[in-house]
N, C-alpha and C positions, 0 to 999 in steps of 0.2 A: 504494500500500500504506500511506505513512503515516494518508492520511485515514480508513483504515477503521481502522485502531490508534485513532483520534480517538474515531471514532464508537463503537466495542468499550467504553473507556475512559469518557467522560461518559455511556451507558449504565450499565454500573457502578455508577458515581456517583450516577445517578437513582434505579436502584435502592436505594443503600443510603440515600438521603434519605426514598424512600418508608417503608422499613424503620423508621427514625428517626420518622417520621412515627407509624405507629402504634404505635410504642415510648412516644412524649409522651403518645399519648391515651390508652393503657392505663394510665400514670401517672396522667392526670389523673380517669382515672375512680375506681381506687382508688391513691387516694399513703399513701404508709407515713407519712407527715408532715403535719399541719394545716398548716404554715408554706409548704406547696410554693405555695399560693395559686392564681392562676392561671397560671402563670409554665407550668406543661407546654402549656397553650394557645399560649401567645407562640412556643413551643419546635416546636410541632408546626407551627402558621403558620408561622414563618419556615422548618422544614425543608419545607412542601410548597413553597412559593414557589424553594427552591434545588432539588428537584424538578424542577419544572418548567422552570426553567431550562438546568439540565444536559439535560435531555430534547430541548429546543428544540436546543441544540447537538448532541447525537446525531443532530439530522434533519439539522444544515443540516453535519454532517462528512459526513455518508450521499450527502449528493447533492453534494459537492465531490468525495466521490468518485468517484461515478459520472461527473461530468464529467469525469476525469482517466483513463480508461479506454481502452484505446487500440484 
């Protein structure tokens, strides 16, 4: 049971990175600010990259947990 709580949890997380994700591009297409620069770019890169990341861990709690399955 703990490993799917894992897997529930960094799901979550990827989602809300995804989220974040087009939260930065929506900024960078229209920013309320000249000064934003490119900096919603840097913002949306680095949130899809912890995306993916979290995602990679939702797969490999999913199959820790299936091997703990009795």
């Amino acid at each position: 049971m703990k490993w799917d709580a894992w897997s529930v949890v960094f799901t979550g997380l990827s989602l809300t990175s995804v989220t974040a994700v087009v939260l930065f591009l929506l900024v960078a297409i229209n920013p309320k600010d000249a000064a934003y620069g490119s900096l919603p770019l840097f913002y949306a890169a680095g949130s899809a990259v912890v995306a993916l990341a979290f995602n990679r861990a939702s797969v490999w709690a999913a199959r820790r947990a299936e091997r703990f399955v009795p």
